[in-house]
Structures are given as structure tokens and as C-alpha cells.
C-alpha positions as CSV (number, residue, x, y, z in Angstrom):
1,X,0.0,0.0,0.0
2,X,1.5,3.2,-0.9
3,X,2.3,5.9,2.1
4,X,0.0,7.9,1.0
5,X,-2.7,5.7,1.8
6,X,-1.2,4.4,4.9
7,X,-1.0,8.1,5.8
8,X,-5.0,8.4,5.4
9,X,-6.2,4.9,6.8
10,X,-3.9,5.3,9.9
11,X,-5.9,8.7,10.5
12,X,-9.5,8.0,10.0
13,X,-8.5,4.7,12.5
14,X,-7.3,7.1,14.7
15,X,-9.8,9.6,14.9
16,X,-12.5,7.2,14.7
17,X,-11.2,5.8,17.9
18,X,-11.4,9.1,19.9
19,X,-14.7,10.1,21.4
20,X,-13.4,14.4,20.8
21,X,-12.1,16.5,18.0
22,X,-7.8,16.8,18.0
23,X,-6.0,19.5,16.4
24,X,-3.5,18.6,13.2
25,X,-0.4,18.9,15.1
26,X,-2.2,16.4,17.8
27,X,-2.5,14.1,15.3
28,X,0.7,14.4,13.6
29,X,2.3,14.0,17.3
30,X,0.3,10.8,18.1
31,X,0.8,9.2,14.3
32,X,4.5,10.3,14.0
33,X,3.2,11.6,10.5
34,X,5.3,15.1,9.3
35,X,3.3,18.0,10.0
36,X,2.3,18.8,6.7
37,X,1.9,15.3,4.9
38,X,-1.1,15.2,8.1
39,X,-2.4,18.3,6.7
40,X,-2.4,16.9,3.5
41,X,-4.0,13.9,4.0
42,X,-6.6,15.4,6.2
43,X,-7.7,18.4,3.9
44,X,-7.9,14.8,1.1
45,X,-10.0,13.2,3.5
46,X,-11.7,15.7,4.5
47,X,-12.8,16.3,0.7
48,X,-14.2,13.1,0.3
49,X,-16.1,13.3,3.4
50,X,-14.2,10.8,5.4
51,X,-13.0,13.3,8.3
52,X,-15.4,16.1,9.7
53,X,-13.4,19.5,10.6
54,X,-14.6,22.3,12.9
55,X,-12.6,25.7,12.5
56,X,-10.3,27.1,10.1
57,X,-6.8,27.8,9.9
58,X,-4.9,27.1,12.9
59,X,-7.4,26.3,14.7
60,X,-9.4,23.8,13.2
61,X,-10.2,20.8,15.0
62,X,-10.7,17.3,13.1
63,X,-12.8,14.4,13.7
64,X,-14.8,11.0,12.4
65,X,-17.3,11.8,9.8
């Protein structure tokens, strides 16, 4: 499976295993997943309606669809 992939499955497991919304930089921490390939992935995910997101920016707050 290629990393991109990995990238996205790994975070729709993990934020469909929390109960709350986490920041990107949460998840990135938790996943040890660079920064900005966790942005990526989530901003894909979140475009085919896999991940839910609350805020904007800086400040947004990701979570299971």
C-alpha cells in the first residue's frame, strides 16, 4: 500500500477511535506523521467526506465523519 494511503487509513483509524475532535499537530504527534503530509491527508479526507473538521486555519479541529 502506498504511504499515501497508509498516511489516510492510519488517521480515519485514529480519529475514529477518539470520542473528541484533535488538532492537526495532535494528530501528527500521536501518528508520528510530518506535519504537513497530516495536513495533507486530512484536507484529502476531509474532501471526500471521510474526516469532519470544525474551525479554520490554525485552529481547526478534526474528527470522524
Amino acid at each position: 500500500m502506498p504511504t499515501q494511503l497508509r498516511h489516510r487509513q492510519a488517521i480515519v483509524d485514529y480519529l475514529g477511535s477518539i470520542s473528541d475532535f484533535a488538532s492537526a499537530r495532535d494528530i501528527a504527534v500521536v501518528l508520528k506523521i510530518p506535519y504537513k503530509t497530516t495536513i495533507d491527508a486530512l484536507n484529502a479526507l476531509h474532501a471526500m467526506g471521510r474526516v469532519a473538521r470544525v474551525g479554520r486555519k490554525f485552529r481547526a479541529k478534526w474528527g470522524a465523519n
